[in-house]
N, C-alpha and C positions, 0 to 999 in steps of 0.2 A: 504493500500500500504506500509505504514511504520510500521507495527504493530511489527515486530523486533527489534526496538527502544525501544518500551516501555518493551517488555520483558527484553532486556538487563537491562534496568535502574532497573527494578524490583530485578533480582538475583542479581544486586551489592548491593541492600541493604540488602538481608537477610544476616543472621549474618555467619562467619565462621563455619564451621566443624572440631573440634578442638579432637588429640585423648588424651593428657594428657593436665594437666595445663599450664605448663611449658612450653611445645612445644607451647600451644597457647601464654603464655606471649611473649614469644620470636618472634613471628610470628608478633602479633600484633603491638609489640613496632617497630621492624623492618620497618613493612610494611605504618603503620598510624601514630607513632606517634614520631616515628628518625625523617624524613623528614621535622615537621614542626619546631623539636628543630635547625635542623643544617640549615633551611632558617632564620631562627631568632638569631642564635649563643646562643641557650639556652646554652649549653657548659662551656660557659667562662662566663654565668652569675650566674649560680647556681651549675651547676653536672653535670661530665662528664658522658659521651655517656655510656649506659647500655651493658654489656656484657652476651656471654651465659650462664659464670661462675656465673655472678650472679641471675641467675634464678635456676641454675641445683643445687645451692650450700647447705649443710645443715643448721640448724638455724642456727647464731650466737649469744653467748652471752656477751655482754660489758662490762665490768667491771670498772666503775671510781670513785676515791678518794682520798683525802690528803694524803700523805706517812703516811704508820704506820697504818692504818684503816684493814690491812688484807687483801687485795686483792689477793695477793697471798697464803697466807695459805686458804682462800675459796676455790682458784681452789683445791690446795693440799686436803681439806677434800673433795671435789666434786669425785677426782677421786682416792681417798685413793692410790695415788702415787706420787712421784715427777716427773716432766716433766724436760726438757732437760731447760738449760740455768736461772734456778729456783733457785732466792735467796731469804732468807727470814731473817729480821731482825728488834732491832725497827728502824734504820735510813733508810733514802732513800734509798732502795736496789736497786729496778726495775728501771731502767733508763732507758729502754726502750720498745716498744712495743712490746708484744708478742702472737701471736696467735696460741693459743694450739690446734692442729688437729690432727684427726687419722691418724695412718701411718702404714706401717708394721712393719719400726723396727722404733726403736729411733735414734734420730736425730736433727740437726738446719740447717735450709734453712736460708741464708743471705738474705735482704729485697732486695738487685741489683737483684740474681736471681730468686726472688718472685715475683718480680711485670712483668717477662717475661714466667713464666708458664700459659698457657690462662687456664688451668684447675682447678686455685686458682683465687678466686674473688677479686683480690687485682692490678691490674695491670694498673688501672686506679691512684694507688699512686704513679707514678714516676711523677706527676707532682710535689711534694712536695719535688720533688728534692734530695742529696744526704746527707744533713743533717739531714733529714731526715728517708732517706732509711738504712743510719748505725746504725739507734735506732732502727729498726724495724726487727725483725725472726719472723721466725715460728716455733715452737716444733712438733713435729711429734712422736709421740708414741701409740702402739696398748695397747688401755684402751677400755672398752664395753661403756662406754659413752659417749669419742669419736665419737661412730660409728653413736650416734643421733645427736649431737652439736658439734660446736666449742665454744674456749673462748677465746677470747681478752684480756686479762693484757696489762693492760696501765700503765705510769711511773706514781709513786706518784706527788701530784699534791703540790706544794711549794706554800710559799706565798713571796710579795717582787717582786718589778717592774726588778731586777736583774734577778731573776732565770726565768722570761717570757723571756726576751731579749738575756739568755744566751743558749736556747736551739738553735736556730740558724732555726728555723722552725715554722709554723702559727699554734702551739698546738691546739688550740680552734678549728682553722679550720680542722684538720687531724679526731677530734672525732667528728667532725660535718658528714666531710664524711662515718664516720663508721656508725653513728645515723642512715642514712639514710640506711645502708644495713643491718642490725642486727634486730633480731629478740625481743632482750630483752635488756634493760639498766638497771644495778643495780649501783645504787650509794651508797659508801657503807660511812658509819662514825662510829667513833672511839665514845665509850660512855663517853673517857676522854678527848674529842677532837671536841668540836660541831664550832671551830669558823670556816666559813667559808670566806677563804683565796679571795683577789681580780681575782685570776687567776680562785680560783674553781666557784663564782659567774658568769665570763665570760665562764666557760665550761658548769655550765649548762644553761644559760642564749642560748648558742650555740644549746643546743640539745629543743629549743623551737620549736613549731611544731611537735615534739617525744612525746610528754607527757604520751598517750597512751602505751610507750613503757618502759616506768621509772618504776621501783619500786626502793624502798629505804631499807637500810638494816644496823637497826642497831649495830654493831658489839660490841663486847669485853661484853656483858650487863652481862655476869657474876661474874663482877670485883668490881659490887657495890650494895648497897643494896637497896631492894626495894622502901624503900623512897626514895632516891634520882635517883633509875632509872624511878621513876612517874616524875621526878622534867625535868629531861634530855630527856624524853621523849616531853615531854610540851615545853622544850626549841628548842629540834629540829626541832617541826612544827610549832612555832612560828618564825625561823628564812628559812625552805622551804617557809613558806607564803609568805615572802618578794621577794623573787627571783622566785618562781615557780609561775606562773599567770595563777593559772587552776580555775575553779568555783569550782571542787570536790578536797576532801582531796585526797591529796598523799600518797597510800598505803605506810606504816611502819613494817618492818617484825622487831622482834625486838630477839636477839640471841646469840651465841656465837659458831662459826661456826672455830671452828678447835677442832681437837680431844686429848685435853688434858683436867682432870678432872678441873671440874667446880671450880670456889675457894669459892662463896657463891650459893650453890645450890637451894636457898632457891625459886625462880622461875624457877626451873626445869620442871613443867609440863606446865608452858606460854611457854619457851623455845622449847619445843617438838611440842608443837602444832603452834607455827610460823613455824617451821622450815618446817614441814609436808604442813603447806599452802602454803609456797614456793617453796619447790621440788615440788609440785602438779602445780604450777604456770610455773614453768621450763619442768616440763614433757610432758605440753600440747602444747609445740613449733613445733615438730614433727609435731601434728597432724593439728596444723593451720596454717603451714609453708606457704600453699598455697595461702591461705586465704590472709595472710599477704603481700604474694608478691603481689596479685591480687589488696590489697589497696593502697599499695605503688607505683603503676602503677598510679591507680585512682588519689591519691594526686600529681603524678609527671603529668599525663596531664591536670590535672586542673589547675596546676602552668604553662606551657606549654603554653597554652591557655593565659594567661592574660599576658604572657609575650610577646606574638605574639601582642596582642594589644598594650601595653607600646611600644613596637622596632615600628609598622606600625604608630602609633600616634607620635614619633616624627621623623621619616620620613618623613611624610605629611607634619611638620612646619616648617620644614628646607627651606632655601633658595635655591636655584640652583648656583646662582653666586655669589652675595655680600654679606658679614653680616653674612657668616657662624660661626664665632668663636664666635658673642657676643651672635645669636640665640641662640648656640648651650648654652651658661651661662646661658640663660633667660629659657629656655625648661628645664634645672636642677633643678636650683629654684624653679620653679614652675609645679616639677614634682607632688608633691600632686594636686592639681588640676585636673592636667591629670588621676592621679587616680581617684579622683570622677569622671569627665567627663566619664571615660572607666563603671566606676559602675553602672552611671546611664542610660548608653544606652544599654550596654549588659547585665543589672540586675546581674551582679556578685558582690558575698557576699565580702566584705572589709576584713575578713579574709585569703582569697585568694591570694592576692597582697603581694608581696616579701616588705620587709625589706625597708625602704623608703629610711633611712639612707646610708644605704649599698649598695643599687642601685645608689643612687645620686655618690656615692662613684667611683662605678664602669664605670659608663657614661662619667665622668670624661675625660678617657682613650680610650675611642670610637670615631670613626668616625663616627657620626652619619649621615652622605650621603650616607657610603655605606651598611645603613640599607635596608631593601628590605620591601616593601608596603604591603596592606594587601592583602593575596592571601587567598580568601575564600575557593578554592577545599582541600588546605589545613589541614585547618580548621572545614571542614566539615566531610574529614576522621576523625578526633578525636572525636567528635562528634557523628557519627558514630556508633565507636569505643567502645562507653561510655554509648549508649544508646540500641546498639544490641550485638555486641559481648562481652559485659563485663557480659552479662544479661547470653548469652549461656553458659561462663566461668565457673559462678558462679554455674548451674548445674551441673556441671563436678566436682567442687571443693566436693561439696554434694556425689556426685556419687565415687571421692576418699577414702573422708573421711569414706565412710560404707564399703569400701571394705578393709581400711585399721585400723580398729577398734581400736585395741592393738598397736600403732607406739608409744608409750610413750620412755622418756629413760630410759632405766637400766641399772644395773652395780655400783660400784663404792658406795658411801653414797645413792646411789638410793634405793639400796639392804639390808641396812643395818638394817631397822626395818620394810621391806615388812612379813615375817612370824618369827613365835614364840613369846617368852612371851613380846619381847623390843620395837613391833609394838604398835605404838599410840595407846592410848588408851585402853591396850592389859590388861584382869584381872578389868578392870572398869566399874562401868554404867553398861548394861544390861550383858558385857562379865565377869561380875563378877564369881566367883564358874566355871568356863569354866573347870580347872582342876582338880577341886573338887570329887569327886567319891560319896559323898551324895549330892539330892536336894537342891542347894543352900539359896531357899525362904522356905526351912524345919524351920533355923534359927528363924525365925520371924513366924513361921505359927499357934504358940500357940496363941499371942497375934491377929491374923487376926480371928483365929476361935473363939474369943471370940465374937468380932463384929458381925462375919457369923451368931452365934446363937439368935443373938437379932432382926436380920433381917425376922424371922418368916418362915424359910424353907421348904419345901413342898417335901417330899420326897428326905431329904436329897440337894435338889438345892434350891437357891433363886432366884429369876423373875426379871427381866430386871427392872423392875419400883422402886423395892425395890433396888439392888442391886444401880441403879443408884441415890438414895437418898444419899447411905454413902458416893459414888465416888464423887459427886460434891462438898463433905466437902475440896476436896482437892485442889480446885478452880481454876484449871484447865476447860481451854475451854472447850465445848462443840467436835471438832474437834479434842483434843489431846485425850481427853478420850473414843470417839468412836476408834480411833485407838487403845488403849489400850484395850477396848471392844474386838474386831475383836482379839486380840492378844492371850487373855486370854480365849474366850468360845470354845478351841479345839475341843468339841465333834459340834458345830454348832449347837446348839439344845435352842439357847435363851435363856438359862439361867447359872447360875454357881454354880459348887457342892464348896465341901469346900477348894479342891486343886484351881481350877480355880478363886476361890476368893480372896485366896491367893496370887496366880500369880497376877491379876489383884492389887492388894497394893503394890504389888514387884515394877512394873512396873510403880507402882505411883510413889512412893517413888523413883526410879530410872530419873524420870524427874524432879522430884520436887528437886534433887542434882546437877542438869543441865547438866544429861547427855541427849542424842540423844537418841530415842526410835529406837530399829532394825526395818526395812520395813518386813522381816519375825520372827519369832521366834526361837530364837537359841536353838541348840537340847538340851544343859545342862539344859534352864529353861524349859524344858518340863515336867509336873507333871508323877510320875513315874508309876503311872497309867495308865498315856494316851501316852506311847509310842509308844505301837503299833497300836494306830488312827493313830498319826503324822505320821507315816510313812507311 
């Protein structure tokens, strides 16, 4: 008789039908999990209300530092131009914040009318007020990597209880709110300048919960020499340890990131291969932009979630009539408790749970009667939420990423060692002789064909058994050398004439320098004989 009952209940739990990522974050935050922040005033306890901009928005990238560490001449080699409102010098330049975005033409947007265009993910900062909003632009100029990323330049970070009190604004808190909408946090330091200032320990002490999102970068490293950039090295993640409270070391890109010659070159090729893992680190923002938003939801309704507990739990111990003010003392107090209590009945991890200090802070200032009880339907959308349609999502996210293969950024320093001879590693290790017009491994092929002849050859080739006696002198695994194998017997026929045995000690001797063996064989080391196999 009611069988239409149970069918509704059914289709409310299958998950959404969702046709891009975005459109579904937007949907979901919307529909499941706005509703339980603005019953609980998540709002005004943590982070204001989620907008479209910041779903539709492109990655962003953070930039924070002591004055003088380069954060601006990074953007400047980032996009081998100057942007609009751009000083650069060693004292405090940057006073304030700036977020460099693509635009058609060049340009500065004032932060009053930035924080009222809904089509810029910044509008939720007029709550920081006008002290704020006059330290704050946006650049806007047509660069090609622009077109992938924005960046943030923030003001240099002082040290002295003066220069926190003289901004006139909750510094810590402003990059706390970026933290949470950016894609990447680079913290940069100076290699003649590791002490960290009381205010930069509070900045990043703010971005705790980001850790995931930190890399570190340390700048100027060409100004000193290699023992003492071991010594500076050693000093700065002895003094991240103290402040960063992660179990895993904190990636160190270590460099010299503006484009004037080097003054001691002498770690020029360390220099190139950070740099390369870092642009490789920056390029893949694009491609897991989605991703990223998709966790950033997940972490915002799991906090959501425990904070609906904390607001219904001291709810329920409030008084109705008398004794609301000393409750409301004793319920602060002894808000840890409350926290265990909430841990041990709803099994959520203690990680989960906001700031204890900074909550007691905030409660302070609440009326806590006219908190509202626990409402499970609530509850149960997020829930939901987390357990079917995050799941859908995440196929989607999959189904983007294949169809959008190539989304990296270019342009600008992205560009500048992708082809010709100045790309990493370009002329080295296996791409050695690459320009050469003779056989590269011709060089050494006298001394290889001495060995080839003692190996007892059989019509000109030696047999897999033999040939595998000399290769293990090179004591090299079993794994690295069958690829070497596979690399070297071009014609496939199990064994090696004298060209391919040659190639095969190339290719030793090319790992044995620590370079990377190619996954195919580059056409230069191909023996000149066997061209037209390989092809």
């Amino acid at each position: 008789m009611f069988s239409w009952l149970g069918t509704d209940d059914r289709r409310k739990k299958e998950p959404e039908v969702f046709q891009t990522v975005s459109d579904g974050l937007k949907k979901l935050y919307k529909t499941k999990l706005l509703p339980l922040e603005e019953s609980y005033k998540f709002h005004e306890f943590h982070s204001p209300a989620l907008e479209d901009a910041d779903f539709d928005n492109k990655p962003m990238v953070l930039l924070v530092g002591q004055y003088s560490t380069g954060k601006t001449s990074f953007i400047r080699y980032l996009l081998e131009q100057d942007f609009p409102g751009m000083r650069i010098g060693p004292e405090p330049t940057t006073d304030s914040f700036i977020a460099v975005m693509h635009g058609d033409t060049e340009g500065v947007i004032p932060g009053n009318a930035l924080v009222v265009d809904p089509k810029k993910p910044f509008r939720k900062l007029n709550a920081f007020g006008n002290a704020f909003l006059n330290r704050f632009v946006c650049a806007q100029l047509p660069n090609p990597v622009l077109e992938s990323i924005s960046v943030i330049d923030t003001p240099g970070i002082l040290s002295g209880e003066k220069q926190r009190i003289s901004r006139g604004y909750d510094f810590a808190a402003v990059l706390e709110w970026f933290a949470e909408r950016v894609d990447r946090i680079i913290l940069l330091f100076d290699a003649h300048k590791l002490d960290i200032s009381d205010e930069f320990s509070e900045v990043i002490k703010a971005l705790k919960n980001h850790e995931d999102k930190i890399r570190v970068v340390l700048n100027k490293a060409d100004q000193i020499e290699t023992q003492q950039l071991m010594r500076v090295y050693g000093a700065l993640m002895w003094s991240l340890g103290k402040i960063v409270n992660t179990p895993e070391v904190i990636r160190v890109y270590i460099g010299s990131f503006w484009s004037h010659p080097l003054l001691i070159p002498d770690n020029r090729k360390l220099f190139e291969a950070e740099e390369q893992d870092l642009f490789k680190d920056i390029q893949s923002l694009p491609r897991n932009a989605a991703l990223r938003k998709l966790n950033d939801l997940i972490k915002r309704a799991r906090l959501a979630k425990v904070h609906a507990y904390i607001i219904s739990s001291l709810k329920k111990e409030m008084p109705s009539v008398f004794g609301k003010e000393n409750k409301k003392k004793e319920l602060i107090a002894s808000l840890g408790d409350i926290y265990k209590r909430i841990e041990r009945e709803h099994q959520i991890s203690p990680g989960d749970f906001p700031n204890l200090k900074k909550m007691q802070d905030q409660l302070q200032a609440q009326d806590l009667n006219r908190f509202q009880p626990l409402k499970p339907k609530l509850l149960e959308a997020v829930d939901d939420m987390l357990a079917n349609d995050i799941a859908s999502l995440m196929v989607l996210v999959r189904q983007e990423e294949t169809q959008r293969p190539n989304s990296v950024v270019k342009g600008g320093a992205f560009d500048g060692t992708l082809n010709g001879p100045f790309g990493h590693g370009y002329g080295e290790g296996a791409g050695e002789g690459i320009d050469e017009a003779e056989w590269v491994v011709a060089r050494d092929k006298p001394a290889y064909d001495e060995i080839f002849y003692t190996l007892s050859p059989v019509n000109g080739k030696v047999t897999g058994a033999n040939a595998k006696k000399e290769m293990v002198k090179s004591k090299l695994p079993n794994t690295v050398l069958g690829k070497i194998w596979k690399l070297a017997d071009i014609d496939k026929d199990g064994m090696l004439d004298d060209e391919e045995f040659a190639l095969a000690n190339h290719l030793i001797k090319v790992k044995l320098e620590g370079h990377e063996l190619p996954s195919d064989l580059p056409a230069h080391l191909v023996p000149p004989s066997k061209r037209k196999i390989a092809d």
